[in-house]
N, C-alpha and C positions, 0 to 999 in steps of 0.2 A: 300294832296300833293301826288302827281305819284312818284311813285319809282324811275323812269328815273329823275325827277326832284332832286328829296332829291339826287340820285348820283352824278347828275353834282354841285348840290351848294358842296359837300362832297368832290369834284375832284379841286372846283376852291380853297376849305377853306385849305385843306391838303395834295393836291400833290395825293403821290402815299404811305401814311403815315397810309393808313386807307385798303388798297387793302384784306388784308390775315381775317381783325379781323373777317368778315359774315361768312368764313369757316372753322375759325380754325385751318387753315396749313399755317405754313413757311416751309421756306427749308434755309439750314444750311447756305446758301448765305446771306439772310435774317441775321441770329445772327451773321453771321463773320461781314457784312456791321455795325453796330449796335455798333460791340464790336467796331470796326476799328474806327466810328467817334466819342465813348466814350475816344480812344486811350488805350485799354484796351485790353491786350493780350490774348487768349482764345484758349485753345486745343481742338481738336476734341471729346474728354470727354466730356468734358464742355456742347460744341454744341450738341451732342447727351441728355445728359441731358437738356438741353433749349426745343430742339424737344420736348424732352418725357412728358415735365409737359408745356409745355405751354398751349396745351388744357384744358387743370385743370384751370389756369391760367385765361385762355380768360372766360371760362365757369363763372368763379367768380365773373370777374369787368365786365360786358358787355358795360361800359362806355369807356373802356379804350380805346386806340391805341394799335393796334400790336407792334408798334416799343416801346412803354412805358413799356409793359410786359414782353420783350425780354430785358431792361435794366434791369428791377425791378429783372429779374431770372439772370442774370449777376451777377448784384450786389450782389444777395443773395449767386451764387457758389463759388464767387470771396472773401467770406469773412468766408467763413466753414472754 
């Protein structure tokens, strides 16, 4: 299967849910989006920490979703 192909079936199965995990970068819109439709309040701390290890993060599960590792580090700052 072509690259172009695995993207579009990727684009029609999950939106825009999968865009950041091939390179590893969100931006702090990203984890505010995230916290905001967990309902989950989140300071600029928080979010700088989310940035900083989500690489770590993605590099671990390469299964995952962007948006599923930006909750799982939520969940993890929101409970220290």
């Amino acid at each position: 299967m072509k690259t172009d192909e695995l993207k579009k079936i990727m684009d029609d199965m999950f939106g825009d849910r999968h865009i950041h995990i091939s390179d590893n970068e969100i931006t702090k819109e990203d984890v505010y989006k995230v916290a905001n439709d967990l309902s989950i309040g989140i300071t600029d701390e928080q979010v700088r920490q989310v940035l900083e290890l989500y690489p770590i993060e993605a590099e671990e599960d390469k299964t995952a979703t962007w948006d599923l590792i930006v909750e799982n580090l939520i969940y993890n700052l929101k409970t220290k």
